[in-house]
N, C-alpha and C positions, 0 to 999 in steps of 0.2 A: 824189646830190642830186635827182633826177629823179625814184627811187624815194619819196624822203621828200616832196618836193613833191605825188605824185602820192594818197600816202597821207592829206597834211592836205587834197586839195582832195576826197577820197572825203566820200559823204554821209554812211556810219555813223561818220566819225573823232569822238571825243568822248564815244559813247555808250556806258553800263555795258552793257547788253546787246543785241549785233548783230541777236540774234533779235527783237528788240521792234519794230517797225514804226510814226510816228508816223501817223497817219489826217489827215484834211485837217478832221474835225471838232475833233481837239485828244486824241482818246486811244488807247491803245495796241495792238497784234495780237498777242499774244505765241506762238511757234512750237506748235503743238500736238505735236510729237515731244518734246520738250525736256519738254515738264507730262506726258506718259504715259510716260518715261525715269524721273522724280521717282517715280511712283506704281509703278513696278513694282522699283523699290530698297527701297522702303517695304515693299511687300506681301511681297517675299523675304526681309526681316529679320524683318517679320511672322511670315511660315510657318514661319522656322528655329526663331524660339522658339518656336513653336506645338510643333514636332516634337520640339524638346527636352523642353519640358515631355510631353508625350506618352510620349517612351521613359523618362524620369522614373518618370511614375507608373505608369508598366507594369511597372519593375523594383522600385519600390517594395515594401516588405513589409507596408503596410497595403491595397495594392492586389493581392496576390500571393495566390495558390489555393494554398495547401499540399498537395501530393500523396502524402508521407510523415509519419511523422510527424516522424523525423529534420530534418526541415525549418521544423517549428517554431521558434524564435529559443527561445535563454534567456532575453533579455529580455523575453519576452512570459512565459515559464514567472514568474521570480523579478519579472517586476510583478505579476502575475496578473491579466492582460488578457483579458477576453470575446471567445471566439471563435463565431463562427456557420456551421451547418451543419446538413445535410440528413442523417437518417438512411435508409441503401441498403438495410441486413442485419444483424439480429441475428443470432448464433451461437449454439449449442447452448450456451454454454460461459455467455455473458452477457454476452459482448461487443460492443460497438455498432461497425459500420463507417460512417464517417459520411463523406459527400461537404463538403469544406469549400468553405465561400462566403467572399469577400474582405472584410478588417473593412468595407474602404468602398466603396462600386462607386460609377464613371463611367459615368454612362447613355449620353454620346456617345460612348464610343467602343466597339467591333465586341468582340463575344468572340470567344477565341481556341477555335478549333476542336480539340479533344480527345477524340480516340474512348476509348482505355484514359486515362482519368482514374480516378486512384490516390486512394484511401480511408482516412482515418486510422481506427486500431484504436484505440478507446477501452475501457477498463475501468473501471468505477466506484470510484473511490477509499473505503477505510476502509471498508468492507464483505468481509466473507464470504458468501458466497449460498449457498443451498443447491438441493435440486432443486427445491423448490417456486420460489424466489425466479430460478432460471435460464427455469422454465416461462414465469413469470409474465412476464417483460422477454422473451423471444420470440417467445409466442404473445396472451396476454391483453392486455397494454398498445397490441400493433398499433402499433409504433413506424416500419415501411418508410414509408417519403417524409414521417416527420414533421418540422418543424423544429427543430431543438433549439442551443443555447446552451451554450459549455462552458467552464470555466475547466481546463487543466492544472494538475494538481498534481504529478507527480513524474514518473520512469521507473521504470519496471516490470524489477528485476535478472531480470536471464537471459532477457528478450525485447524486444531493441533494438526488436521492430514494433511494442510499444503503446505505450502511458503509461495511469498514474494519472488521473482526470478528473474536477472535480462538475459533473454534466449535471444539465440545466436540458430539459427538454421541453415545447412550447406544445399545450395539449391542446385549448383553443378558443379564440377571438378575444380573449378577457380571463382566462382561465385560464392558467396553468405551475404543474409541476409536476416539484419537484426530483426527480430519479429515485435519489440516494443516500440519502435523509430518505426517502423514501416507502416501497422496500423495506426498511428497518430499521422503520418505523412499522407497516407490517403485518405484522412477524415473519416475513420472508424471509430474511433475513440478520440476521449477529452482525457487530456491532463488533471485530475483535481484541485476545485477550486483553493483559493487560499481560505476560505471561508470555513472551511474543513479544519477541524482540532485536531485530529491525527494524524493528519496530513502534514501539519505543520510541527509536532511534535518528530516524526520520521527524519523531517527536511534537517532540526537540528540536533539532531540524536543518533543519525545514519549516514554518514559521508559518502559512502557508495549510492543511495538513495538521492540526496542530493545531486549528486555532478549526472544521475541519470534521470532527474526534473530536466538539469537545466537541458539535455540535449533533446530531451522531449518537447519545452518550449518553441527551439529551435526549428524543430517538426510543426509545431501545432500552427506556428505560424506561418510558414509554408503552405500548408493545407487550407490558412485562414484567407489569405490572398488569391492562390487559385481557387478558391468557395467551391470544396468539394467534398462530399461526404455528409457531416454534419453540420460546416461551413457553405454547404449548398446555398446560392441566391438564386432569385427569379430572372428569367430570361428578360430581353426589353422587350419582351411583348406585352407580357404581365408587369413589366415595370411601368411601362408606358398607360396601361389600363390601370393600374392604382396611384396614377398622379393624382386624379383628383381627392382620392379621399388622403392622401399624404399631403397634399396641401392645406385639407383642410386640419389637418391632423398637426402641420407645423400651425397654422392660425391660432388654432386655442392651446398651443404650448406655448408662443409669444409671453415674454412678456409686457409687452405693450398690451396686448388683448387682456391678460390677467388683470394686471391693474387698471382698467377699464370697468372691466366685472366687478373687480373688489369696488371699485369705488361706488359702482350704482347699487352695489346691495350693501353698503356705511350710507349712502343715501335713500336709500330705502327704506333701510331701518331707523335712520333718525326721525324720515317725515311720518311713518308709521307711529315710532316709540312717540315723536311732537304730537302728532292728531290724540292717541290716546293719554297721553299726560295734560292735553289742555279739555280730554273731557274729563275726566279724572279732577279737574282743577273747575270746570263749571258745575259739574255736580257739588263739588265743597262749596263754592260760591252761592249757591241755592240754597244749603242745606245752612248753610251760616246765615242768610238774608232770612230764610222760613224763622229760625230759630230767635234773628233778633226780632221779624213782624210777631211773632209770638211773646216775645219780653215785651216788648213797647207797648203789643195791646194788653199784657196783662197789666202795667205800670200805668198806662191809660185808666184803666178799669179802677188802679186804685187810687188814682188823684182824681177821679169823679168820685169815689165814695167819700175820701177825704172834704174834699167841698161839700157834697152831701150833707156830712156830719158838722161840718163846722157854722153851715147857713142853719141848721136845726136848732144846734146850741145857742147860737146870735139871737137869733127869734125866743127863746127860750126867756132868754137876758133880757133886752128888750120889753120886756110883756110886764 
């Protein structure tokens, strides 16, 4: 009783908050530990989600540095998503090592420090090169530290390190310039023929692969009418100097000429195959004639013994 007494006659009994203090003007003190307790709960739930969000977008794949190319998503290959990147090193061969940059970069936060950062091996998709078209993408184009643009198109059978790729190169501030369209435009490279089984399994198997034949076609024939590159033709000086053997070259493709030929060697051969089937037929002829002169003299030989014996016997009778 003494306790509960002592408690109603306390000045804070009543009041929602002990910490609040009434002032003799009429308003309140409230504890300064208690309002910097409130703001550093706040600020801690703050940061958690700061932090969260943070290791989010760091593992994220549109914030993430591809270092192989194994590392590529398929869903980026089969949506066929633009990817961004820095060319390191052309190879002898024609292949681009490209340093890849993040589809999306966060300017606040730090990059991650990376001495052996790994280089995707791109190949240019739906082209054959040759050594002019290898020269040209290694030394004349000057592609090291350019920025380039690439969509994946496929994997590359029997070399898990590259892939397929149509690269896209920024050659100046309002310039790009496709680098699969470009070397087929200038006659560096062939399109694969249809004659090709993997070629043609791609064409209906890879839609992206496809719509990027046909704009290659596109190219190839361009480059076939201007005859440059590997559609190179001879000048008319050399045209002019191989008329004659091109004339004679269309002569024995005639066909009027062929069937000409055909027919004297079917006569050829017949009068050949006749001379020797009618010796073939007079040696039978002889050998049949020796054969009956041989019966007739033997059959000779026995109708004289016959008479022989039969005038012996007569005479015999006779006597």
């Amino acid at each position: 009783m003494a306790e509960a007494e002592a408690a109603a006659t306390h000045p804070d009994h009543g009041r929602t908050n002990p910490a609040a203090v009434t002032t003799p003007e009429g308003g309140k003190l409230v504890d300064p530990v208690d309002r910097y307790t409130a703001l550093a709960v706040r600020g801690a739930i703050v940061g958690v989600g700061l932090a969260g969000v943070i290791i989010y977008l760091r593992n994220s794949r549109l914030f993430h540095k591809f270092q192989h190319v194994n590392q590529i998503p398929k869903d980026f290959i089969r949506k066929e998503l633009e990817l961004k990147g820095r060319v390191r090193e052309v190879l002898p061969s024609g292949e681009l090592r490209v340093e890849h940059e993040p589809v999306m970069k966060i300017p606040f936060l730090p990059k991650r420090k990376n001495v052996n950062s790994g280089l995707l091996n791109l190949r240019l998709a739906g082209v054959e090169l040759s050594q002019s078209g290898q020269q040209f993408l290694a030394k004349d184009l000057r592609l090291t530290n350019k920025p380039v643009t690439f969509t994946v198109i496929k994997d590359v059978e029997g070399a898990p390190d590259v892939v397929d790729a149509d690269v896209t190169v920024k050659r100046t501030a309002f310039g790009r310039t496709n680098l699969n369209v470009e070397v087929v435009r200038r006659g560096y490279a062939r399109v694969p023929g249809p004659e090709q089984v993997k070629h043609l399994k791609y064409l209906q198997s890879v839609p992206a692969y496809s719509r990027l034949i046909s704009r290659l076609l596109m190219s190839e024939k361009v480059a076939d009418r201007r005859g440059v590159g590997v559609w190179e033709r001879d000048t008319w000086v050399e045209s002019v100097q191989s008329y004659p053997s091109q004339v004679s070259g269309i002569i024995r493709s005639a066909a009027i000429t062929k069937a000409v030929v055909l027919f004297y060697n079917v006569t050829k051969d017949v009068l050949l195959y006749g001379v020797k089937l009618t010796q073939q037929t007079y040696y039978v002829v002889l050998a049949i004639a020796a054969h009956l002169q041989n019966g007739y003299r033997r059959f000779a030989t026995g109708v004289d013994r016959l008479t022989d014996k039969y005038n012996k016997v007569r005479q015999r009778i006779g006597k």
